[in-house]
C-alpha positions in Angstrom: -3.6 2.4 5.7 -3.3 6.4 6.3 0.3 7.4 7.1 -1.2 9.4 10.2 -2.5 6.2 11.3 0.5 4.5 11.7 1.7 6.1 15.1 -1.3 4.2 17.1 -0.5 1.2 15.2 3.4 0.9 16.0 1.9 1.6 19.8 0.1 -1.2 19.6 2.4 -3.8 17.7 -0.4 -4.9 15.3 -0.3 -8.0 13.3 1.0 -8.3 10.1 1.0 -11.0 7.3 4.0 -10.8 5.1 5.2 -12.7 2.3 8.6 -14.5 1.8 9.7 -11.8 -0.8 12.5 -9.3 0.4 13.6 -6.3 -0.8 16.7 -4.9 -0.2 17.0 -1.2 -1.0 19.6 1.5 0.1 17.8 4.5 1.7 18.7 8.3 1.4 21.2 9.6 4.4 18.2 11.5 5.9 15.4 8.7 5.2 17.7 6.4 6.8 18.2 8.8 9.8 14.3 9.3 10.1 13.8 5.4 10.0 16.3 5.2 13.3 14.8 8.0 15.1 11.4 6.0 14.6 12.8 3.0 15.7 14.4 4.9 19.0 10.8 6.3 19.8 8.8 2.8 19.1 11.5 0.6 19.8 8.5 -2.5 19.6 9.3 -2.1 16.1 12.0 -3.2 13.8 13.5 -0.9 11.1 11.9 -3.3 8.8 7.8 -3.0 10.4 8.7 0.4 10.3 9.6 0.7 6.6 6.9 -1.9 5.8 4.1 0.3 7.4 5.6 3.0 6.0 6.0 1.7 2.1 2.4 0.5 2.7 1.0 3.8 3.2 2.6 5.5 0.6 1.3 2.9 -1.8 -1.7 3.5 -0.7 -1.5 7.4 -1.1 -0.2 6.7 -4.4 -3.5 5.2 -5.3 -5.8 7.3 -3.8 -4.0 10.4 -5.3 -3.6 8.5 -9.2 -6.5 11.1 -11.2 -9.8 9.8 -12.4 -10.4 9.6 -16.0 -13.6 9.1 -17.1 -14.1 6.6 -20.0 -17.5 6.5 -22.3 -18.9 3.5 -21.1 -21.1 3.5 -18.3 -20.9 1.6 -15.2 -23.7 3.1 -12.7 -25.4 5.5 -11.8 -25.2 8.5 -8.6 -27.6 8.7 -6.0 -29.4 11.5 -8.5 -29.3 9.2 -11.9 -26.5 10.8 -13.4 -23.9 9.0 -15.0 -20.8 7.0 -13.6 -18.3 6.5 -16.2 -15.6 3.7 -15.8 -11.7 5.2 -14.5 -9.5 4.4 -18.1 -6.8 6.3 -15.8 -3.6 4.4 -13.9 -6.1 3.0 -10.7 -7.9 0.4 -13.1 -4.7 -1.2 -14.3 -2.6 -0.6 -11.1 -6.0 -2.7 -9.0 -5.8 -5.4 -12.0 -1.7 -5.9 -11.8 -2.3 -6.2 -8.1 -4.1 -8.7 -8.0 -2.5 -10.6 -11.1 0.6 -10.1 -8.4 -1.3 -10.9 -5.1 -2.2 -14.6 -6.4 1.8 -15.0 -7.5 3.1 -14.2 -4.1 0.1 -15.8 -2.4 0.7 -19.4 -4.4 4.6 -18.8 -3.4 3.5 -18.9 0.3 1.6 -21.8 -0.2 4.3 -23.8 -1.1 3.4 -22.9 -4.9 -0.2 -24.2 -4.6 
């Protein structure tokens, strides 16, 4: 999710699946101000979709921005046959502790199955 996408998506209330996690954090004065001037202009939203969405898309910023760093072994090849070397930067392990996470929460949502 793109944090300029999230405007047409808190006008439209879209679904969300969540887990049974919380996270209770205490927000800078003028986050915390931003957050209820959000929540006056969508007011279909809580403060908490809000933050969600908006924790989501920074996440997903964070990853997209995290540099390439080309290893030495070789995992494909481009459209003209050069090489594609594997990423030994942050996205590999970040993508791997994600998922090692994802099954956690997911078999805590299934009643641990």
């Amino acid at each position: 999710m793109k944090v300029r996408d999230l405007v047409s998506r808190w006008e439209r209330s879209a679904e969300r699946i969540s887990t049974a996690e919380t996270y209770a954090v205490k927000l800078p004065l003028q986050a915390a101000a931003r957050i209820a001037a959000l929540q006056e202009m969508f007011p279909g939203q809580s403060r908490e979709e809000l933050i969600t969405d908006l924790l989501c898309a920074a996440l997903d910023d964070l990853e997209e921005s995290l540099p390439y760093i080309p290893g030495q072994r070789v995992i494909a090849e481009d459209d003209r046959g050069d090489p594609i070397f594997e990423d030994v930067g942050h996205t590999p392990r970040l993508q791997q502790l994600t998922q090692k996470h994802l099954q956690r929460l997911r078999g805590q949502s299934n009643g641990g199955a």
